[in-house]
Gaussian input, Z-matrix of N, CA and C with variables (Angstrom, degrees):
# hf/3-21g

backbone

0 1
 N
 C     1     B1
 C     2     B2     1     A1
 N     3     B3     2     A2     1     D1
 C     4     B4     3     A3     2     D2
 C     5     B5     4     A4     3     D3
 N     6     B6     5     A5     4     D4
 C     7     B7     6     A6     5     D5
 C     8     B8     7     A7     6     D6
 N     9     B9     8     A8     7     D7
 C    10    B10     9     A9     8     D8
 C    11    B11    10    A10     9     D9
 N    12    B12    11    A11    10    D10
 C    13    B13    12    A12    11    D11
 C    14    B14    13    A13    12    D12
 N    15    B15    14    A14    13    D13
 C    16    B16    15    A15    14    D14
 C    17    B17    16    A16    15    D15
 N    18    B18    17    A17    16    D16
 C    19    B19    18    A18    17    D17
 C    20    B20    19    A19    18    D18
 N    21    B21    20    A20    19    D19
 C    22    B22    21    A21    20    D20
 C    23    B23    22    A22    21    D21
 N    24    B24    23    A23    22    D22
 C    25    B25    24    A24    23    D23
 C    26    B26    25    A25    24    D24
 N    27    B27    26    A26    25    D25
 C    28    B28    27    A27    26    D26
 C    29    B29    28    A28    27    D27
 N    30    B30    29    A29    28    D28
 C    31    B31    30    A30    29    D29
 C    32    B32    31    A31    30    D30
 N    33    B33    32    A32    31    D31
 C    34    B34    33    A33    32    D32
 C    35    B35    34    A34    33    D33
 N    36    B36    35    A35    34    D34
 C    37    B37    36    A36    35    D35
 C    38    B38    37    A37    36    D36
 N    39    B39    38    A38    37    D37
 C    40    B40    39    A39    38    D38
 C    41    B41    40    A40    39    D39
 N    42    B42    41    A41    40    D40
 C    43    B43    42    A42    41    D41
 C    44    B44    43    A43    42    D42
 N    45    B45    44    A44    43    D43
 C    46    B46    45    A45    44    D44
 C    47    B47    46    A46    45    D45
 N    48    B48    47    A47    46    D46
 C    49    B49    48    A48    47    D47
 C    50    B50    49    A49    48    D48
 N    51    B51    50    A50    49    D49
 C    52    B52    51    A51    50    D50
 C    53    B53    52    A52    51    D51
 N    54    B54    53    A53    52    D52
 C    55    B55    54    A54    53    D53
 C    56    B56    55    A55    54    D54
 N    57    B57    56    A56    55    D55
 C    58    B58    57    A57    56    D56
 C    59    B59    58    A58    57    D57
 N    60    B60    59    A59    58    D58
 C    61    B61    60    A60    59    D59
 C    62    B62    61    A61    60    D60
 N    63    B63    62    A62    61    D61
 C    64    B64    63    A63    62    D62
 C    65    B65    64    A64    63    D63
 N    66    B66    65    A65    64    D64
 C    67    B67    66    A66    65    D65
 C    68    B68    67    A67    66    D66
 N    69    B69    68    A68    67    D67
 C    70    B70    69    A69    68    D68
 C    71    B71    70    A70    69    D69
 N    72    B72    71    A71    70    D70
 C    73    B73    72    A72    71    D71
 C    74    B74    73    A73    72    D72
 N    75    B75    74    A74    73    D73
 C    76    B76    75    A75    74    D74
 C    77    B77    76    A76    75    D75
 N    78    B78    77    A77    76    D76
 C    79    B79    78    A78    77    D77
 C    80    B80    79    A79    78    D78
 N    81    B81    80    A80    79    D79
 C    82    B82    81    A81    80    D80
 C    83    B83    82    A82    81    D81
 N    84    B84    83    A83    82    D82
 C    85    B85    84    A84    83    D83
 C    86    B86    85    A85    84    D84
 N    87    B87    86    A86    85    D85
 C    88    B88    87    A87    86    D86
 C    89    B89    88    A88    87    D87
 N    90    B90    89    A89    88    D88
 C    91    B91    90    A90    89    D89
 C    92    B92    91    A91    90    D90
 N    93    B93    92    A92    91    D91
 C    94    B94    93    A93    92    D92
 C    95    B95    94    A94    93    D93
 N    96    B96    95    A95    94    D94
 C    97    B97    96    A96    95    D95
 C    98    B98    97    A97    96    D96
 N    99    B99    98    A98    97    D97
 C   100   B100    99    A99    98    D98
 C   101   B101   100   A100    99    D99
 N   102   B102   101   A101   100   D100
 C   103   B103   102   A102   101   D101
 C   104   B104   103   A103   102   D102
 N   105   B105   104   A104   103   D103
 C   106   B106   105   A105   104   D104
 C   107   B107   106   A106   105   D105
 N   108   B108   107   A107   106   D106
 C   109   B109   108   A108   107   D107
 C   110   B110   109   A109   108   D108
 N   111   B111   110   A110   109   D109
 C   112   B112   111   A111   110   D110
 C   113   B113   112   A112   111   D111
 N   114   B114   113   A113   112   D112
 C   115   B115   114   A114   113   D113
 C   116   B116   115   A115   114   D114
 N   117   B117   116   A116   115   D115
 C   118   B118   117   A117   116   D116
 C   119   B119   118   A118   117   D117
 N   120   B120   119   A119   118   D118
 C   121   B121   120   A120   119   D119
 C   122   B122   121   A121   120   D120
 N   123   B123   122   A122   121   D121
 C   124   B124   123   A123   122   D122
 C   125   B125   124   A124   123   D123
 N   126   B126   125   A125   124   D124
 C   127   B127   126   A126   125   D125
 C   128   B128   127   A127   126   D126
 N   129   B129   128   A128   127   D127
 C   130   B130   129   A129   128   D128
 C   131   B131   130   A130   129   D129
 N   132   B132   131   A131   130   D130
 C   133   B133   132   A132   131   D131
 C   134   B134   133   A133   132   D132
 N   135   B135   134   A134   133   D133
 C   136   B136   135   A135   134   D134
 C   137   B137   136   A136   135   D135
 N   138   B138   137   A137   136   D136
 C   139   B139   138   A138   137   D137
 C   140   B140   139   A139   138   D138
 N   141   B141   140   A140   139   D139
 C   142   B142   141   A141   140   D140
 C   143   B143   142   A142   141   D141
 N   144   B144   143   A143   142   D142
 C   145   B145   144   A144   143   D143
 C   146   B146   145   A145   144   D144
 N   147   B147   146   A146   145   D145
 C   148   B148   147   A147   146   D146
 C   149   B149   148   A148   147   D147
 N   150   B150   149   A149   148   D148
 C   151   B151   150   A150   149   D149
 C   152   B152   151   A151   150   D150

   B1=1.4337
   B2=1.5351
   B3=1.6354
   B4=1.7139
   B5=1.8124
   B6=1.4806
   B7=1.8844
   B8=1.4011
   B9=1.1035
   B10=1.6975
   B11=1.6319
   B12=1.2749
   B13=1.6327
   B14=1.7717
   B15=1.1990
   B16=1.2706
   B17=1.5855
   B18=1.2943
   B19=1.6217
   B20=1.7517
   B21=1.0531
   B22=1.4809
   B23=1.6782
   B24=1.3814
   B25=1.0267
   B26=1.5735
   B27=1.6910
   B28=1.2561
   B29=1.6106
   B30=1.4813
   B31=1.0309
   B32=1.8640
   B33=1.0413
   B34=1.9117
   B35=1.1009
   B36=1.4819
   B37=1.2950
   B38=1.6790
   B39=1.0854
   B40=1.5215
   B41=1.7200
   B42=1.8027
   B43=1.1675
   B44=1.8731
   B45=1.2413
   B46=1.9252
   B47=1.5123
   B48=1.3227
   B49=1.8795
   B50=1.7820
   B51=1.5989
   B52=1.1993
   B53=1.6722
   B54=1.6334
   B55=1.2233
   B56=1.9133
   B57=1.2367
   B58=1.7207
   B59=1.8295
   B60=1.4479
   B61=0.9065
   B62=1.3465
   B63=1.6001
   B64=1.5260
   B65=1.8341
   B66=1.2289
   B67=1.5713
   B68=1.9969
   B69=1.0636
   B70=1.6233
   B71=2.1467
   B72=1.4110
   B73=1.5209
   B74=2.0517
   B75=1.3636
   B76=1.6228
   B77=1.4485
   B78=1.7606
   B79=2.0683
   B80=1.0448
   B81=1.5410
   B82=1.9100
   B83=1.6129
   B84=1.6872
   B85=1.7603
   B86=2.1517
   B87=0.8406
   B88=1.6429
   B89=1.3357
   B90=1.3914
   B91=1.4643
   B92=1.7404
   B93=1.2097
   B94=2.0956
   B95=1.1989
   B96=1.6416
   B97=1.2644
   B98=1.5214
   B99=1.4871
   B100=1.3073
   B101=1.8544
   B102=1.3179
   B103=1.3505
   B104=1.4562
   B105=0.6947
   B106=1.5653
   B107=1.7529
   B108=0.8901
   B109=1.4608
   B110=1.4661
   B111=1.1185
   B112=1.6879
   B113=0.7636
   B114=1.6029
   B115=1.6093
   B116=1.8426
   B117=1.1366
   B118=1.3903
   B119=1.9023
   B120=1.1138
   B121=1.9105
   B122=1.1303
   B123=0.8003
   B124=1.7849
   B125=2.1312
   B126=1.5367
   B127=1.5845
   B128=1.4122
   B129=1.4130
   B130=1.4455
   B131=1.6580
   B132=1.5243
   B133=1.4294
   B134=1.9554
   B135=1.3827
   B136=2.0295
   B137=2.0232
   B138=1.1742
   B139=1.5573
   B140=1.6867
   B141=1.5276
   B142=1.4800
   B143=1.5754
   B144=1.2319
   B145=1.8864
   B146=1.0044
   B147=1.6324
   B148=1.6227
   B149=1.4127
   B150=1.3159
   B151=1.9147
   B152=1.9203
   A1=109.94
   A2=116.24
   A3=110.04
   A4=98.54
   A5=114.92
   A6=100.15
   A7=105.52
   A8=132.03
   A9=119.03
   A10=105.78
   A11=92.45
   A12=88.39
   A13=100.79
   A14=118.27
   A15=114.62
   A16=122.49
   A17=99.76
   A18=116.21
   A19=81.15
   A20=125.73
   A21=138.59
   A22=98.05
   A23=137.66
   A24=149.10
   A25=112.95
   A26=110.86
   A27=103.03
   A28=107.66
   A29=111.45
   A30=109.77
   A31=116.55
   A32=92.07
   A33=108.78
   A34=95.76
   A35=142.10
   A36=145.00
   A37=126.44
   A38=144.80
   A39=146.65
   A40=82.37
   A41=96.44
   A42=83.43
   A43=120.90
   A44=88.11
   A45=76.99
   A46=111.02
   A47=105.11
   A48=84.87
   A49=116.89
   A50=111.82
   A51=90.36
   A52=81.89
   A53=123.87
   A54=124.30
   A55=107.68
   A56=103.65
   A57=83.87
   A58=85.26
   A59=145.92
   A60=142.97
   A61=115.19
   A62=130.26
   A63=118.48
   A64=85.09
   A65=117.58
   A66=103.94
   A67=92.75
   A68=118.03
   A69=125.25
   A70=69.67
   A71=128.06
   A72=119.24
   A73=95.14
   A74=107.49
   A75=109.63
   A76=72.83
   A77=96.50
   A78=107.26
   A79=144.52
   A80=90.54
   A81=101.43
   A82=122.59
   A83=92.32
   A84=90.74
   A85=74.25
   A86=127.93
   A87=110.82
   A88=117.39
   A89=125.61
   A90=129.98
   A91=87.63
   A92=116.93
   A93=104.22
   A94=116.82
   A95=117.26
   A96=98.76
   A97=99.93
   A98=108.94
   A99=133.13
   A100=98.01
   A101=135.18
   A102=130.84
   A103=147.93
   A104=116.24
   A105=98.77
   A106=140.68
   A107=149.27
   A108=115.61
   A109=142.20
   A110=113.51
   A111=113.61
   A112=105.59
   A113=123.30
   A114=109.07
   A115=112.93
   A116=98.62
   A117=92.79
   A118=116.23
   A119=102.78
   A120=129.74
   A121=115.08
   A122=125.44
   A123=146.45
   A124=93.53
   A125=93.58
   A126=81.57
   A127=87.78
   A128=135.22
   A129=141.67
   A130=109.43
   A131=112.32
   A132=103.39
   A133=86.15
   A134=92.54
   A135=89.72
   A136=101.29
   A137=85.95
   A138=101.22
   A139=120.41
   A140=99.07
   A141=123.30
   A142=101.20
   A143=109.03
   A144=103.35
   A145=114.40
   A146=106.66
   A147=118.95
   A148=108.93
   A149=121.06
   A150=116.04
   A151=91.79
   D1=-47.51
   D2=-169.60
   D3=-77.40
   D4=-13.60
   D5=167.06
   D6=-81.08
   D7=-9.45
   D8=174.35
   D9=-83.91
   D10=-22.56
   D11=-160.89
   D12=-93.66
   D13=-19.54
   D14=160.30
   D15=-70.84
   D16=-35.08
   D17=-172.22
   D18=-53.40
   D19=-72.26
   D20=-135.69
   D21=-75.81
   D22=-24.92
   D23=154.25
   D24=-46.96
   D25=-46.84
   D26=-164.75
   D27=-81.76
   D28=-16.63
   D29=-176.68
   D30=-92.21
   D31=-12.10
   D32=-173.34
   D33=-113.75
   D34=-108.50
   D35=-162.31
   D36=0.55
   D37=135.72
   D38=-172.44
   D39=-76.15
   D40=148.27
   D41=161.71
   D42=-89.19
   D43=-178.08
   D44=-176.11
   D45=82.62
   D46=-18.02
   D47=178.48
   D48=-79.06
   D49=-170.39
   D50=-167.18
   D51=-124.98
   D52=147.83
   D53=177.95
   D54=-106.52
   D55=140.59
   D56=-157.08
   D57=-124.33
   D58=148.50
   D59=159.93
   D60=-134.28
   D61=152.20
   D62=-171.39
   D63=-91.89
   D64=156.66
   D65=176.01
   D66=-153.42
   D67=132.84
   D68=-152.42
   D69=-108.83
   D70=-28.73
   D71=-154.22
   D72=-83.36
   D73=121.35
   D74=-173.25
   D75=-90.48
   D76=139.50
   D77=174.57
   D78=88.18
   D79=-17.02
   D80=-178.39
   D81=-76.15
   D82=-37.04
   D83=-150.84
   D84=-111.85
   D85=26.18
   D86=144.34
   D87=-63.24
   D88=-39.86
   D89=-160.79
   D90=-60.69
   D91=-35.22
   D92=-177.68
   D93=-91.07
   D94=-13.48
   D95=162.24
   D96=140.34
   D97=-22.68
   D98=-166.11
   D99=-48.28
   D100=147.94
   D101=133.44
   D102=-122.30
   D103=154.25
   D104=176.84
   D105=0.79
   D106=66.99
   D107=165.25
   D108=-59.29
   D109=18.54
   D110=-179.00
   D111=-91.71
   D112=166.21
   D113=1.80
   D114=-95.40
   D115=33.56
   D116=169.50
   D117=-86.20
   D118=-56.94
   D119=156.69
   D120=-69.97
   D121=173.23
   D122=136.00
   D123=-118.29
   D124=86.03
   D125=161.94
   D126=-167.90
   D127=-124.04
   D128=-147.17
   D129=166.97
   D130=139.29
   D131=-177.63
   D132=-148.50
   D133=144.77
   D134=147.23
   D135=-147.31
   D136=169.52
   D137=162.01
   D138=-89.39
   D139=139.28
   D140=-176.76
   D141=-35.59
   D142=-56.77
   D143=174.87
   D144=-26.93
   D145=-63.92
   D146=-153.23
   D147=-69.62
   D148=10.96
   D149=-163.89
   D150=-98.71

C-alpha cells in the first residue's frame, strides 16, 4: 500500500511540498525516504523530491 501511495505522490504531488504522516511504526517508512519529526511530533515527513 505505502509503494502505491508513494508511486502516486511521485506522479501527482507539487514538487517541493512537504508530505507529513503521524507513524507510531519506528523504521518502517525510512525505506521511502520519510524522517523523523521529533521532538516536535512523533510522526515523519519528506519532500516530493526525495520520494
Amino acid at each position: 500500500m505505502t509503494d502505491a501511495l508513494v508511486a502516486w505522490l511521485r506522479t501527482n504531488a507539487l514538487d517541493g511540498a512537504s508530505v507529513n504522516l503521524m507513524a507510531d511504526v519506528d523504521g518502517f517508512y525510512e525505506r521511502w525516504g520519510f524522517e523523523r519529526s521529533a521532538p516536535a511530533s512523533k510522526g515523519m515527513w519528506t519532500r516530493t523530491e526525495d520520494l
